[in-house]
C-alpha positions in Angstrom: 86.3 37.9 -21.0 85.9 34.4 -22.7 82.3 34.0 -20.9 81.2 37.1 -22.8 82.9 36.4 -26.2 80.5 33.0 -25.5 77.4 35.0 -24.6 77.8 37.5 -27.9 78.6 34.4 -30.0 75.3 32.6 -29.3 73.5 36.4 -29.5 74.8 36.7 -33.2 74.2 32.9 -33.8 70.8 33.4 -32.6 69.9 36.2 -34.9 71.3 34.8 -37.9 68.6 31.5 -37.4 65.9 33.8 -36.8 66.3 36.4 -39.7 66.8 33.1 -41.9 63.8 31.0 -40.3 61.4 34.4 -40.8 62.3 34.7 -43.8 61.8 31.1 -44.6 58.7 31.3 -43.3 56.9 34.9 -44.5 54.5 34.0 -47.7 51.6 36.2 -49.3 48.4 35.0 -48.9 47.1 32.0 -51.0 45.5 33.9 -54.7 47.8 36.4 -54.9 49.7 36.0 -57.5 50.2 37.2 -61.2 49.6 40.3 -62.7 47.6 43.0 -61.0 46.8 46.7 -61.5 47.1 48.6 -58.4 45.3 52.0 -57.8 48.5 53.6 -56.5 51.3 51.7 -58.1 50.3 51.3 -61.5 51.6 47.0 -62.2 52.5 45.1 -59.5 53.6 41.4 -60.1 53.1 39.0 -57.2 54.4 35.2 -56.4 54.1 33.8 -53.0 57.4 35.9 -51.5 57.8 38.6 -53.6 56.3 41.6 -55.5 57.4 44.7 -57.0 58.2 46.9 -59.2 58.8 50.0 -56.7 60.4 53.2 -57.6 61.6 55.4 -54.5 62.8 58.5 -54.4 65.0 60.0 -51.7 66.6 64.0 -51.6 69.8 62.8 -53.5 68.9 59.5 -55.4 66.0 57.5 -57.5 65.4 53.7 -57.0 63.8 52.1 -59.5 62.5 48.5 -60.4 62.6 47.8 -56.4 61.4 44.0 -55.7 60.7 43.2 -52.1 60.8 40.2 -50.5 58.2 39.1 -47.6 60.5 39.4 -44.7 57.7 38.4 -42.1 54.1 39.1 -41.3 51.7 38.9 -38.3 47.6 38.5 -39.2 47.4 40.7 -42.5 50.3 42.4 -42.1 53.0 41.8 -44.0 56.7 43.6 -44.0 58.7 43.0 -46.7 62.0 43.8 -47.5 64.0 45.5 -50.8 66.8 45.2 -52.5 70.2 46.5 -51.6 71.1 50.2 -52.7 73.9 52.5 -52.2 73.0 56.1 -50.9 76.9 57.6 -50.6 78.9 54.7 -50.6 76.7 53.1 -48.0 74.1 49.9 -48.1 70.4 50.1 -47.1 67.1 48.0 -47.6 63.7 49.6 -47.5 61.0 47.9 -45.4 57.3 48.4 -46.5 54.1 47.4 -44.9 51.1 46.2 -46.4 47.9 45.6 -44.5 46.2 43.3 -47.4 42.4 42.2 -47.2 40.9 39.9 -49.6 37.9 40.6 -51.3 37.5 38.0 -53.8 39.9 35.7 -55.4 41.0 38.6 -57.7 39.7 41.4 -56.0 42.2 42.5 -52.8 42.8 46.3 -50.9 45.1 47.2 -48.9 46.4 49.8 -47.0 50.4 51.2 -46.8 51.0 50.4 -42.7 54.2 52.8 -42.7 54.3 56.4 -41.7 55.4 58.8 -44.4 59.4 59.4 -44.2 59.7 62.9 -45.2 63.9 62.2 -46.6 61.9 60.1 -49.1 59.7 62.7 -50.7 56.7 61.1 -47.8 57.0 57.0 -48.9 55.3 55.3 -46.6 58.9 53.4 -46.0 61.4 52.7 -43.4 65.1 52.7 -44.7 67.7 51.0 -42.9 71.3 50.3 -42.8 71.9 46.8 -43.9 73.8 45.9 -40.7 70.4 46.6 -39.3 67.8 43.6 -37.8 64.4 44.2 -38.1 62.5 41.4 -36.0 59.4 42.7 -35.2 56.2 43.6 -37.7 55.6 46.5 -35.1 59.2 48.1 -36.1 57.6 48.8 -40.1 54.3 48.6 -39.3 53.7 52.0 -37.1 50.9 53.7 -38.4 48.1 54.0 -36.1 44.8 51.5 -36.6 42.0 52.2 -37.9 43.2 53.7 -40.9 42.9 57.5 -41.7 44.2 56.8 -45.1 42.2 55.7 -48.0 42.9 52.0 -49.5 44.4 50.7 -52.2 42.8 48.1 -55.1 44.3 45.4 -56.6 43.0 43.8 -59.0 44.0 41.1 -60.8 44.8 41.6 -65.1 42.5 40.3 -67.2 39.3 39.9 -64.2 36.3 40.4 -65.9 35.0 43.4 -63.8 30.9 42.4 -63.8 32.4 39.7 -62.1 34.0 41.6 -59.3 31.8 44.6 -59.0 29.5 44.8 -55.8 26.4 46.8 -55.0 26.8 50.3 -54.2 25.9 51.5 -50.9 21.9 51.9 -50.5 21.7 55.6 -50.0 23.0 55.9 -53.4 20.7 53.8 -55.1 17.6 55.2 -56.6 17.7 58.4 -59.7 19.0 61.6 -59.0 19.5 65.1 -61.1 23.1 66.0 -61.2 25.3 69.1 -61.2 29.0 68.8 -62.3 31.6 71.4 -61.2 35.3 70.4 -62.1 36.9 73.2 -60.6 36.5 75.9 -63.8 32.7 75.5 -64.8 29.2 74.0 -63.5 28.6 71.6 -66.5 25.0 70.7 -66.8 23.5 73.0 -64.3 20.3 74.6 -66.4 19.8 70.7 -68.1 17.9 68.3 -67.0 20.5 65.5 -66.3 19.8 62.1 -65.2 21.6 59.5 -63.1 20.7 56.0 -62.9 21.3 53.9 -60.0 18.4 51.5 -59.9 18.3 49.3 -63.0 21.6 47.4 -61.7 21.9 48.8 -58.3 26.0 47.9 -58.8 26.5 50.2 -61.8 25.9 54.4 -62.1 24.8 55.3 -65.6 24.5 58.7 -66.5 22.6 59.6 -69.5 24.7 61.8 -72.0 21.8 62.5 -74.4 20.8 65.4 -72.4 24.3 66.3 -71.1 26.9 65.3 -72.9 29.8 66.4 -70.3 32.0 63.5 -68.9 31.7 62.4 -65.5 33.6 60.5 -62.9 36.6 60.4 -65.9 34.3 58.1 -67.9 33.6 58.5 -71.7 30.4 55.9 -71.7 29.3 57.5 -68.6 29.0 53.7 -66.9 30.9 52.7 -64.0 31.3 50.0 -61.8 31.1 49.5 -58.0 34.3 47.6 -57.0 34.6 48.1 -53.2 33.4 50.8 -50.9 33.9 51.6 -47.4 32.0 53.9 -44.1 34.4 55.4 -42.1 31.9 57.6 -40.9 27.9 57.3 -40.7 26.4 58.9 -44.3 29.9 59.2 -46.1 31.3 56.4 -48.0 34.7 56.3 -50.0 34.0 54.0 -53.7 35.9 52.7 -56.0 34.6 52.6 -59.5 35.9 50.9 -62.2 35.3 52.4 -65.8 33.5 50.7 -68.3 35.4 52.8 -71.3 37.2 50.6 -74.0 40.2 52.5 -73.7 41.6 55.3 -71.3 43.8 58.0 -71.6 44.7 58.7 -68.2 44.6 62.2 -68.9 41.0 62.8 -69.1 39.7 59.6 -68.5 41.0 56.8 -65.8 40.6 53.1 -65.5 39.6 54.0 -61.7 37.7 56.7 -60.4 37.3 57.5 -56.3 34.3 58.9 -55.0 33.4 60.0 -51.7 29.6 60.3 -51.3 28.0 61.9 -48.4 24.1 61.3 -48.3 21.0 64.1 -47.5 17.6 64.0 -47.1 17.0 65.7 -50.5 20.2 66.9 -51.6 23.9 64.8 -51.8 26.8 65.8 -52.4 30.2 63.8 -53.7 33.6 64.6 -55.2 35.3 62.4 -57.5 39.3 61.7 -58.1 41.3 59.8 -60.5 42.7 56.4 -59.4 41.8 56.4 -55.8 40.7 58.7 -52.8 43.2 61.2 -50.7 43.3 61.7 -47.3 41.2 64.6 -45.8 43.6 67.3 -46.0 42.9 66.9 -49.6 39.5 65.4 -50.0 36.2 65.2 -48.6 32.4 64.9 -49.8 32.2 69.1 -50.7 35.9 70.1 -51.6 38.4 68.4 -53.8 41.6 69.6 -54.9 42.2 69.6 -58.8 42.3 67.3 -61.3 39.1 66.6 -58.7 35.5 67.3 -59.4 32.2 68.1 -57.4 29.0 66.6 -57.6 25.7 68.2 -56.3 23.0 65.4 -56.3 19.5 66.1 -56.7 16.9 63.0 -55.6 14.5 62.4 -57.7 13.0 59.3 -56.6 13.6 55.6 -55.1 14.6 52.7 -56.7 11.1 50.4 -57.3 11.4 46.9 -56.0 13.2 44.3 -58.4 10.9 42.1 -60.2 13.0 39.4 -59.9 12.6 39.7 -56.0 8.9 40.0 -56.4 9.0 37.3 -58.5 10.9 35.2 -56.4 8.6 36.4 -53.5 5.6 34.7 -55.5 7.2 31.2 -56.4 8.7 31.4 -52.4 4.8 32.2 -51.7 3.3 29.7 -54.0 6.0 27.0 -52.8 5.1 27.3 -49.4 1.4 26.7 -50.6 2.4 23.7 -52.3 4.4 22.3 -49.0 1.3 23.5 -47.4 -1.0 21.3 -49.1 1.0 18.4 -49.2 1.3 18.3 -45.7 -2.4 18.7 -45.0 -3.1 15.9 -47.8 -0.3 13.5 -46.1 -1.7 14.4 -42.7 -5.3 13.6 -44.1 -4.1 10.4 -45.5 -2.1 9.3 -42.5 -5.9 10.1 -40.7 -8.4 8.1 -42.9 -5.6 5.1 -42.6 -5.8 4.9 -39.1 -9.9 5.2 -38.6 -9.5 2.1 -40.9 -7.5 0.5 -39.3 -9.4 0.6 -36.0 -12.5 -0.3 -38.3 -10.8 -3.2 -39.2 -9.7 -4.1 -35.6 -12.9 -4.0 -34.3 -14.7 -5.9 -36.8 -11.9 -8.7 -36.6 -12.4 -8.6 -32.6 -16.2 -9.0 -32.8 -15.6 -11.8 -35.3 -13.5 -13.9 -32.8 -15.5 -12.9 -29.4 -19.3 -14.2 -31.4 -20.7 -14.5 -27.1 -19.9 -10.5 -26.7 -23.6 -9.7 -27.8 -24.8 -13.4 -26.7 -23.0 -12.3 -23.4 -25.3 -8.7 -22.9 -29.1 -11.0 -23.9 -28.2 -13.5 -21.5 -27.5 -10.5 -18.9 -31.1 -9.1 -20.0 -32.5 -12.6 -19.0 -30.6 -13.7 -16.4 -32.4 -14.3 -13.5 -32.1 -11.5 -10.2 -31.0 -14.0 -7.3 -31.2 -12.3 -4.0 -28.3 -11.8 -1.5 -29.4 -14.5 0.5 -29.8 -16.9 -2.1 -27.6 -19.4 -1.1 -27.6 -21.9 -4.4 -24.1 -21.7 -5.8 -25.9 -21.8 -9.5 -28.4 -19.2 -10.3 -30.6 -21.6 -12.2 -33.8 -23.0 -12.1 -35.2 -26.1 -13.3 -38.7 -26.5 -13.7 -40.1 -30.3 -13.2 -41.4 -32.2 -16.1 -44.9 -32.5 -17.1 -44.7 -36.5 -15.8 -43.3 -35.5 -12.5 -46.3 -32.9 -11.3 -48.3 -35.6 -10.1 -45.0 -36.6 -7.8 -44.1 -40.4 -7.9 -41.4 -39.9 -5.2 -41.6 -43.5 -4.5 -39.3 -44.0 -7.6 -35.2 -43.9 -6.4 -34.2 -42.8 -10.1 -35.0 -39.6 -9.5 -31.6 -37.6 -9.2 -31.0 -35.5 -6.3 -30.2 -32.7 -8.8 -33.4 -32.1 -10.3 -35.8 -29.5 -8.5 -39.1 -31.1 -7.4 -42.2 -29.5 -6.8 -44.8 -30.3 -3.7 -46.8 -33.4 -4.2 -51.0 -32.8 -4.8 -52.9 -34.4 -2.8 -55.3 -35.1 -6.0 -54.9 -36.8 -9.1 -55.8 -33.9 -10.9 -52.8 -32.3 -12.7 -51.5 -29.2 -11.7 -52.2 -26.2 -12.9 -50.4 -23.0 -13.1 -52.1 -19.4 -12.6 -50.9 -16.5 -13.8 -47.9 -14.1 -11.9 -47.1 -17.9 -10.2 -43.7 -19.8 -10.0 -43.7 -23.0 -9.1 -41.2 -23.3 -5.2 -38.3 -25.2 -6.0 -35.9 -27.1 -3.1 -31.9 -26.5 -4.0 -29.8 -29.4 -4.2 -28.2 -29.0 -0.8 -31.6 -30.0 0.9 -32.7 -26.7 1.9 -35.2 -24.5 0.2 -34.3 -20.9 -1.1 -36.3 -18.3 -1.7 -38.4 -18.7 -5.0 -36.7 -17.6 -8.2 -38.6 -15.1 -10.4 -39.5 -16.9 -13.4 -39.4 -15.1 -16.6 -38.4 -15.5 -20.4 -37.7 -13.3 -23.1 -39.5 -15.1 -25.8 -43.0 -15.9 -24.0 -44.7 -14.1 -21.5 -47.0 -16.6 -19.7 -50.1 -14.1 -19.7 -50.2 -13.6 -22.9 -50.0 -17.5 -23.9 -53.2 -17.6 -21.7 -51.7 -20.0 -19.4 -54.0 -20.3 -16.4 -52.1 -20.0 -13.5 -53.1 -21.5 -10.1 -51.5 -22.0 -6.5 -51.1 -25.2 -6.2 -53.4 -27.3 -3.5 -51.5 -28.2 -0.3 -48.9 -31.2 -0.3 -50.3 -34.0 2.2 -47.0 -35.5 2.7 -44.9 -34.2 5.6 -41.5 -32.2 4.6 -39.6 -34.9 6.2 -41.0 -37.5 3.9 -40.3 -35.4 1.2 -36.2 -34.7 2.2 -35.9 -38.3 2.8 -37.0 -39.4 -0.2 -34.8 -36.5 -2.2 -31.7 -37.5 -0.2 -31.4 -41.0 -1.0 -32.4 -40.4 -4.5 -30.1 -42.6 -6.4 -27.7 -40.1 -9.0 -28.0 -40.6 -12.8 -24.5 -39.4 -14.1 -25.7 -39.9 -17.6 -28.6 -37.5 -17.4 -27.4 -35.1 -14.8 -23.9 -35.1 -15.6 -21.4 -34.7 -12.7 -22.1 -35.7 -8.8 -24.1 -33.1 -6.7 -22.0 -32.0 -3.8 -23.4 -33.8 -0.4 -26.3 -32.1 1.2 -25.9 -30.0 4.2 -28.0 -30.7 7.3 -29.9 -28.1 7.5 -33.8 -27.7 8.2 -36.0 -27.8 5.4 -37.7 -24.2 4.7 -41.0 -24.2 3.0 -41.7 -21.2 0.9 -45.3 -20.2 -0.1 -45.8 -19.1 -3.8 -45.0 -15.6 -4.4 -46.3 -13.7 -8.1 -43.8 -13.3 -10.2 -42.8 -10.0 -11.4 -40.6 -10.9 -14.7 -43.4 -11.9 -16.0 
């Protein structure tokens, strides 16, 4: 007995803390607050946990000035709870539901999430017992998702409406011919009326110099697009809001619902003050009273806006303009670097002067055949003094190439297409090098040319006397490297064929 005394003591200590900490805890969404004008309610005054005033009605009794309190919410459902009343000596609360979606910062609908409860002439309200705990959204919130029921505006007082208002849906956009029937006569149906959608495609003005009937509950004949839905494809439910300086609410309304279903050359729509009904009541042909029809005759498409052909131009002529600039900076970025590798080269060639030196002295460079075994391709053609051949004289360097000695005193000629044989400082003779220059050609000098008459003395006179041939550092420069032994060769004279 004690243990369950403890277990129903925690239980009711428990549900104390959570009714108070959801309470606590249950606020409106940010922006809704102040003064707004509902479609259904008339004035509703919101602060961040309450709203109200709510009249309800039951079979016996009358409620009026209701506040409720937001008791707790889950996403954008919110429950909230009324005041106390007395219905025979006995204490309720109401609990409402209100699925709230925000539009803009003063623009909100919403939907009643509550089931009608036929003992309260169908509210959409759930009345309980005070004793009663309601702890879950799910317990108020029981109508079935995705609404069947229209929605509800709010708007916030004193919103400036071209602000708020929204463009209407495209398939009714363009200018139409129109037929009125509010349930007692066709108004305007031998006239030539005329709708306009497409000068601001979020306003409907009908022109009431040719029919001078009102429509959609408006005097001024120009309405507003606030919100609209599509609960089905081609029919959409709109809320208008009436441009009219003052309303009567008799035969003129600060809100008119339309539900618009679109054809291929006919539409049709009904109109009802305030807001839609549900489709017992309402649809896009039938409408019950103080309803309307509207049969819609197209007659023609809305052109395309000249401020989005004109902002199609300036997009065009901007992308030209990026266009251009890109190609000039591309340009640019090209001419700089051909410049710059002008530049390069030119400062190359200025620091590497032997580059075209380099490709003449290839032109003239003499061929030396595989064989040649001189470590220098060079030849060195004996002085005019030496071609009589004094070889008698130890001066002479080893280095310097000596021709055969003439057995005459007579000086030595050269013939023509003749090279003179050279020895090559290592003692043995190579093959004569073609002789040839890029200045003078011998032939045309008229240089006569001979062969040379015999040597009388013996080639190993000759390689004796070159081999001890005393070095002159100061003419030759550095030492010769020391002759190999090997046999002298003598080469005959061969025509040269540079020349």
């Amino acid at each position: 007995m004690e243990r369950e005394s403890r277990c129903c003591l925690t239980l009711f200590i428990f549900v104390i803390f959570l009714k108070a900490n959801v309470s606590a805890s249950c606020t409106f969404p940010p922006g809704l607050e102040g003064t707004f004008d509902s479609t259904r309610e008339g004035t509703l005054e919101f602060n961040t946990t309450t709203y109200g005033k709510f009249t309800i009605s039951t079979q016996s009794q009358t409620f009026s000035d209701l506040d409720f309190e937001c008791h707790i919410h889950s996403g954008t459902q919110y429950v909230s709870k009324s005041a106390s009343f007395t219905i025979f000596s006995s204490d309720f609360y109401a609990y409402m539901c209100l699925d709230i979606n925000q539009v803009s910062s003063n623009l909100y609908y919403y939907y009643y999430g509550t089931q009608p409860l036929p003992q309260a002439n169908n509210a959409r309200v759930k009345i309980y017992p005070i004793s009663t705990v309601v702890g879950s959204v799910s317990t108020v919130c029981d109508e079935a998702t995705p609404y069947t029921q229209p929605y509800s505006i709010l708007l916030k007082n004193d919103s400036i409406a071209t602000e708020e208002m929204q463009a209407l849906p495209a398939d009714l956009q363009g200018y139409f011919n129109y037929v009125l029937d509010d349930g007692s006569t066709n108004s305007c149906e031998n006239e030539t009326t005329y709708l306009d959608t497409c000068t601001n495609t979020s306003t409907l003005m009908f022109d009431y110099n040719i029919c001078n009937r009102t429509t959609l509950y408006s005097d001024s004949g120009v309405l507003y697009c606030l919100y609209y839905n599509q609960p089905t494809t081609g029919t959409y439910y709109i809320t208008l809001y009436n441009n009219d300086t003052t309303v009567d609410n008799t035969n003129t309304f600060r809100y008119t619902c339309v539900i618009f279903e679109r054809g291929s050359d006919i539409s049709y729509a009904t109109q009802y003050p305030l807001e839609c009904l549900n489709s017992t009541f309402m649809n896009s042909t039938t409408v019950t009273s103080p309803g309307g029809t509207l049969t819609l005759t197209h007659n023609g498409s809305c052109p395309i806006p000249t401020t989005m052909a004109t902002t199609t131009v300036v997009a065009a002529a901007a992308t030209v303009d990026v266009a251009s600039l890109t190609g000039g900076v591309l340009g640019s970025l090209i001419l700089l670097v051909v410049v710059l590798l002008i530049v390069i080269i030119i400062v190359k060639k200025k620091n590497n002067p032997n580059d075209n030196g380099g490709k003449m002295a290839s032109k003239v460079q003499p061929e030396v055949k595989a064989f040649d075994r001189n470590s220098r391709p060079m030849f060195t053609p004996a002085p005019p003094k030496m071609m009589n051949g004094d070889f008698g004289n130890k001066d002479v360097a080893p280095g310097i190439i000596i021709d055969l000695e003439s057995e005459s005193d007579a000086p030595l000629s050269l013939e023509k297409d003749y090279t003179l044989p050279v020895f090559s400082e290592n003692g043995d003779s190579p093959e004569p090098t073609i002789l040839g220059s890029p200045f003078v050609r011998l032939e045309d000098a008229d240089i006569a040319m001979n062969t040379p008459p015999p040597s009388t003395s013996p080639p190993e006179e000759m390689h004796r006397r070159y081999s001890s041939a005393k070095p002159n550092k100061k003419q030759f420069g550095s030492p010769p490297l020391p002759p190999q032994q090997s046999p002298i060769k003598k080469f005959a004279p061969v025509k040269d064929t540079a020349v």
